[in-house]
FIRO-513244 format. One line per field, with one value per residue (C-alpha): residue number from 1; y, x, z. Coordinates in pm, whole numbers, padded with zeros to 5 digits. Layout:
BEGIN
seq: (NUM ...)
py: (Y ...)
px: (X ...)
pz: (Z ...)
***
This chain:
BEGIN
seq: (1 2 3 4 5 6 7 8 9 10 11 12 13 14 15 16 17 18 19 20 21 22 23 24 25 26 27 28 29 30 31 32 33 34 35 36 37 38 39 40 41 42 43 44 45 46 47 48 49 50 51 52 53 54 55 56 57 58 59 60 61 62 63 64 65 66 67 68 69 70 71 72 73 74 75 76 77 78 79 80 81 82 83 84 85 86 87 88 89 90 91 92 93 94 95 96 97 98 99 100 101 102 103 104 105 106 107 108 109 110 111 112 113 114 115 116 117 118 119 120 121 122 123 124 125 126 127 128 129 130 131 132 133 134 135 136 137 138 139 140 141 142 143 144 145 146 147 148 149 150 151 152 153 154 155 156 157 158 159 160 161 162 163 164 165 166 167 168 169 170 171 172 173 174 175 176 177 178 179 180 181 182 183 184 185 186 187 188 189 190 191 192 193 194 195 196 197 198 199 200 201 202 203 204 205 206 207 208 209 210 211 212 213 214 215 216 217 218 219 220 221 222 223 224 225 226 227 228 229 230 231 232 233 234 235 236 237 238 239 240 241 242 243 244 245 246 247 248 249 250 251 252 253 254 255 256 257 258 259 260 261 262 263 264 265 266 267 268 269 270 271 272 273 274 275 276 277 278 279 280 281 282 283 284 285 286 287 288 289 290 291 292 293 294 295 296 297 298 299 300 301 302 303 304 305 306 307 308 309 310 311 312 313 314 315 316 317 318 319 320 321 322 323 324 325 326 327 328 329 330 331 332 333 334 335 336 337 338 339 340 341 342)
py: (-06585 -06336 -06085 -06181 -06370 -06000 -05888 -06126 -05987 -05632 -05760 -05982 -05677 -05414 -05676 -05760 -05395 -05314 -05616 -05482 -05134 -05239 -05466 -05246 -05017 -05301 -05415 -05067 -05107 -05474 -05564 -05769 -06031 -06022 -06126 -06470 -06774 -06952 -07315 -07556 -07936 -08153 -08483 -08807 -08914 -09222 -09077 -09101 -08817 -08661 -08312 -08013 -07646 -07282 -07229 -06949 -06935 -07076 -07038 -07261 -07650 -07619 -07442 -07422 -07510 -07413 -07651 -07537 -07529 -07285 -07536 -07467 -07799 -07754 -07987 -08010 -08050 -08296 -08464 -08534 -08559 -08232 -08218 -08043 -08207 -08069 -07757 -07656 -07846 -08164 -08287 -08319 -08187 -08225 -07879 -07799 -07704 -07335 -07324 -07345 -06978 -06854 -06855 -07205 -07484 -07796 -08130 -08304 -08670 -08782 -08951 -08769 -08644 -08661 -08266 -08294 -08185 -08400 -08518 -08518 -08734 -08624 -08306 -08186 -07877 -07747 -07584 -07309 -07242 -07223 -06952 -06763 -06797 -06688 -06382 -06274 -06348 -06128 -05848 -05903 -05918 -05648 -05423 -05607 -05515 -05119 -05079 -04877 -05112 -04933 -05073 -05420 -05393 -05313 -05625 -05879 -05752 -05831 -06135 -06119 -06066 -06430 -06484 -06188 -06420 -06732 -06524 -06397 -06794 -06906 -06797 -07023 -07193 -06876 -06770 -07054 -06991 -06652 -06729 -06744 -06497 -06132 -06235 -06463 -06250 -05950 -06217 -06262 -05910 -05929 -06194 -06030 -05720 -05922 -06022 -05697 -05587 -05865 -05725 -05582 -05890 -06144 -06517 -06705 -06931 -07088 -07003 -07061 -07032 -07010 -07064 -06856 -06922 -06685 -06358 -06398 -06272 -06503 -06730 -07161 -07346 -07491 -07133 -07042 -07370 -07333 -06947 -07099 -07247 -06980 -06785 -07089 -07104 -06700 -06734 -06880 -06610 -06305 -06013 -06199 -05975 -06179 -06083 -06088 -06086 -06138 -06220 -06323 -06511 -06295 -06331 -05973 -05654 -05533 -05308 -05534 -05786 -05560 -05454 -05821 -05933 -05630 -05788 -06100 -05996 -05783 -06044 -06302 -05985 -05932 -06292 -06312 -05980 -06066 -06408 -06446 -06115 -06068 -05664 -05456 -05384 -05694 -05715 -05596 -05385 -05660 -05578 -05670 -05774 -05854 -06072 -05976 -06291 -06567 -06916 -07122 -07108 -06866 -07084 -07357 -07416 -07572 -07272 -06989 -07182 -07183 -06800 -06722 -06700 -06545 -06618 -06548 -06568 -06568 -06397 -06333 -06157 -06349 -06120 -06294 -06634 -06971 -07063 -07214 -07428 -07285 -07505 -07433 -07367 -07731 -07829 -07641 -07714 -07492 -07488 -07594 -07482 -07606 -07318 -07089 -06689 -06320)
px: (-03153 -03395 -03204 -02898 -03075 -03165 -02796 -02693 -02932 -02882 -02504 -02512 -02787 -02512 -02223 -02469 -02517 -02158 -02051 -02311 -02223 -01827 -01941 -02129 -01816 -01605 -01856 -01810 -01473 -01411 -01701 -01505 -01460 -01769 -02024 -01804 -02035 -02042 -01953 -02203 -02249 -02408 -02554 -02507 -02867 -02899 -02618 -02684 -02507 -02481 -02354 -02393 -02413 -02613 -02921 -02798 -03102 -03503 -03753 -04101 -03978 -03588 -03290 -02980 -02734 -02353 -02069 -01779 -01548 -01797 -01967 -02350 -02570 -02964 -03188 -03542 -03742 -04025 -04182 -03842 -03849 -03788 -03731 -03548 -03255 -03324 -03275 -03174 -03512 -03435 -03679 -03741 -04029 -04142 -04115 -04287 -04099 -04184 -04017 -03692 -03500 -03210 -02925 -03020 -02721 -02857 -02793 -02909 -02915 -03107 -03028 -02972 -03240 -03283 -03165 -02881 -03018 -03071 -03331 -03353 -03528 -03406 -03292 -03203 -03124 -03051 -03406 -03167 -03004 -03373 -03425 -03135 -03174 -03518 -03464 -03231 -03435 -03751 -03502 -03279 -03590 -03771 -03441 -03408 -03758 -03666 -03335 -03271 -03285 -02944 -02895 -02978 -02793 -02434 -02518 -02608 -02280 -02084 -02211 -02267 -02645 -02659 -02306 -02440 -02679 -02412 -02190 -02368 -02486 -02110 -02109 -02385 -02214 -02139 -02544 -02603 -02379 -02494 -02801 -02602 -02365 -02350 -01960 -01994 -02202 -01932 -01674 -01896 -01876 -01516 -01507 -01729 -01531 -01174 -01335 -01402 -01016 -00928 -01045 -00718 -00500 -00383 -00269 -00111 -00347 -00057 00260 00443 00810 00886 01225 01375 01654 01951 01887 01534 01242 01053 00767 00843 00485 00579 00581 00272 00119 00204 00025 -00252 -00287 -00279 -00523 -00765 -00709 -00780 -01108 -01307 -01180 -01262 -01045 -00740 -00415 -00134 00257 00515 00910 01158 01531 01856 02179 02509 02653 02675 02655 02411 02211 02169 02015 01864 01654 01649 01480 01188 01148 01047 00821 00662 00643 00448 00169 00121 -00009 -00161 -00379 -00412 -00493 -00656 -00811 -00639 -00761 -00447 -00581 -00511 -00165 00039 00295 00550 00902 01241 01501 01785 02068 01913 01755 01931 01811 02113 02462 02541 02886 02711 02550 02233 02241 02225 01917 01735 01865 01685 01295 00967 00807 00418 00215 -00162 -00218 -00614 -00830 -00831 -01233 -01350 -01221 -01195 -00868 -00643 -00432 -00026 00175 00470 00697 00798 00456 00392 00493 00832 01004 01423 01667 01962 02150 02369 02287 02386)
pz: (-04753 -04941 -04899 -05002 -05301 -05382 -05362 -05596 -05836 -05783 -05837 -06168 -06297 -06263 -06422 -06735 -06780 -06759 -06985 -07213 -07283 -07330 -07624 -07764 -07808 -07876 -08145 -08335 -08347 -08431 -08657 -08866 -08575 -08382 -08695 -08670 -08659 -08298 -08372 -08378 -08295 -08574 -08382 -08593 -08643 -08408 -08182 -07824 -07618 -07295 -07242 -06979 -07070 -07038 -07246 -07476 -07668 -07694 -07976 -07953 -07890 -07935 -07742 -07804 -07516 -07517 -07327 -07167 -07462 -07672 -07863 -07931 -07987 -08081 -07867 -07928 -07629 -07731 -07496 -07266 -06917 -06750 -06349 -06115 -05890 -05586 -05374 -05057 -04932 -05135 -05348 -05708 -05976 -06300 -06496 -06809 -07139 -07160 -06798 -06959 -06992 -07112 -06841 -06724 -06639 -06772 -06825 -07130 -07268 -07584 -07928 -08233 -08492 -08863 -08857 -08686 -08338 -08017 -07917 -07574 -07390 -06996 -06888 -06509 -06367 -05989 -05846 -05740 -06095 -06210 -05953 -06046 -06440 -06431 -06213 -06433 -06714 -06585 -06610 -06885 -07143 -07071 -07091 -07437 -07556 -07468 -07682 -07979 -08314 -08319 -07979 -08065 -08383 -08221 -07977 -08238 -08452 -08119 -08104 -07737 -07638 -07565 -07380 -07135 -06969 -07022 -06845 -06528 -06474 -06488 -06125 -06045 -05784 -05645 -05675 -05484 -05187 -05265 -05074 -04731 -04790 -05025 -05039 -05364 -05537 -05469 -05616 -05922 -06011 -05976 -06233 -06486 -06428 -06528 -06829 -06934 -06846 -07043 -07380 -07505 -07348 -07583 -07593 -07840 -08011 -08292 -08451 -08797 -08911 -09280 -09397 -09734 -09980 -09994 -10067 -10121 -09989 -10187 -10080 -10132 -10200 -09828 -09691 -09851 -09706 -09398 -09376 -09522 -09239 -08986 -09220 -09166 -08787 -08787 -08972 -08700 -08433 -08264 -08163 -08323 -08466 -08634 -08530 -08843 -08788 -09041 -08990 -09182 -09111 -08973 -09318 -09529 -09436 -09174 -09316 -09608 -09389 -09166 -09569 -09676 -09323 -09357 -09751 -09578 -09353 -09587 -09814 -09569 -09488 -09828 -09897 -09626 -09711 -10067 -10050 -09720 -09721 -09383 -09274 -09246 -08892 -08833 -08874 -08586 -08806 -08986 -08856 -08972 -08718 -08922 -08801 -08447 -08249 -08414 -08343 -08456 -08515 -08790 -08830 -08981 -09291 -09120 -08870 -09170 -09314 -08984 -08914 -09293 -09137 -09091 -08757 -08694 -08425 -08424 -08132 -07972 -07688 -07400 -07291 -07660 -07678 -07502 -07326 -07630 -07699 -07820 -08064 -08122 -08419 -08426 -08442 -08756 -09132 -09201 -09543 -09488 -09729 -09885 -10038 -09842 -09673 -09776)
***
């Protein structure tokens, strides 16, 4: 069991340090995105709450534990009681505050404080998460106290010194069958290593569709509502890039539509940039499609107005964000039109 405990360190080690020097680079590219703010839980003075997470980060009396859907929530330690829930020997024991590391799976419940932390008042963790959060721990902050302030800079800009340990303990079921077997600890390296793959992979987290009158390339106060909106859901995100394409209806020439369609588009990036201050990195080169890709029957009145559109997609990087959730174009605001095409 030892020595397989030791594998799995040797293992999660060598995954922390990889993770670590690709978001380092990633960080010097993409600064913009990693200083976003985590978000954080507020707890309704009063409130009682339960909730499971990783201890991200510790500082005298308080830590600060993040769920499974990203959400950090301060909880100050007090005098709450801490124990173990048993081990592969069963059992159960008290463990003092300062115990507590970074890394550690924990489950917390307590009632809400004046500052908008919580209060806990019991907290339990597995005696073999403890085991495997703290010898990561006795590593990982050493290695921290011997970087470069440039080193430490790049890793605070990424906004991922404290995910690195969140990350290696997300495999703590593995660590634990770890102990019988070097097999898990091979299959969290995998995992770590997907992540890291993952970086220049994108989802869709929302889409938009904005509707023009004829001939026009001009934005409606319902258009420019509705990319308000996908500027505000890009704000809190990292690694995002939003997609532009602009289209027109089958009546006119083709080349004139093919122009009118590239009008629109451009027209949608440029308030997004100058009103949103949306980087030009982070548009993914606005393209006009013309009468290509119609979505409704250019025969009919109602079809030309739904063929006269701007579609955008707020795409991001599946390594830097939480699974999400797509909506899709009828689930957004779009702007109709009653006037006839080209």
């Amino acid at each position: 069991m030892n020595n397989n405990f030791r594998k799995l360190n040797v293992f999660v080690l060598t995954a922390l340090f990889a993770l670590t020097m690709s978001v380092a680079v990633f960080a010097q590219d993409d600064t913009t995105a990693s200083t976003q703010t985590p978000q954080a839980r507020n707890v309704t003075a009063g409130q009682k709450m339960k909730l499971t997470g990783v201890v991200v980060s510790k500082d005298a009396d308080k830590i600060i534990v993040k769920d499974d859907l990203g959400i950090e929530t301060p909880v100050t330690l007090g005098s709450a009681s801490i124990k173990s829930k048993g081990g592969f020997f069963g059992g159960s024991k008290a463990t003092p505050a300062n115990a507590i590391v970074r890394g550690l799976y924990v489950e917390v419940e307590g009632v809400g404080g004046s500052d908008g932390s919580l209060n806990a008042t019991k907290i339990r963790f597995d005696k073999d998460d403890m085991r495997t959060a703290q010898s990561i721990d006795s590593r990982v902050s050493p290695a921290e106290e011997r970087l470069s302030q440039a080193e430490q800079n790049a890793q605070r800009l990424s906004g991922q010194l404290d995910e690195l340990v969140a990350v290696s303990n997300a495999a703590r079921g593995g660590a634990k069958a770890a102990q019988d077997t070097a097999d898990a600890a091979v299959a969290g390296v995998n995992a770590t290593n997907s992540r890291i793959s993952s970086l220049d992979e994108y989802s869709v987290q929302t889409t938009a569709t904005v509707n023009f009158k004829v001939a026009s390339s001009v934005l409606s106060p319902e258009a420019k509502q509705a990319l308000d909106q996908v500027a505000q859901a890009a704000s809190g995100l990292k690694g995002y890039i939003i997609e532009i394409s602009g289209f027109a209806s089958a009546d006119g020439s083709e080349q004139k539509n093919k122009v009118l369609s590239e009008k629109r588009a451009k027209a949608v990036e440029d308030y997004l940039m100058d009103n949103h201050n949306i980087p030009q990195r982070r548009i993914d080169m606005s393209h006009g499609y013309g009468e290509l890709q119609a979505v409704a029957d250019n025969t009919t009145l109602e079809g030309r107005q739904q063929n006269r559109r701007v579609e955008v997609k707020l795409l991001v990087s599946r390594g830097l964000n939480q699974p999400v959730e797509v909506k899709t174009a009828a689930e957004q605001p779009t702007q109709t039109a009653s006037n006839d095409d080209e």
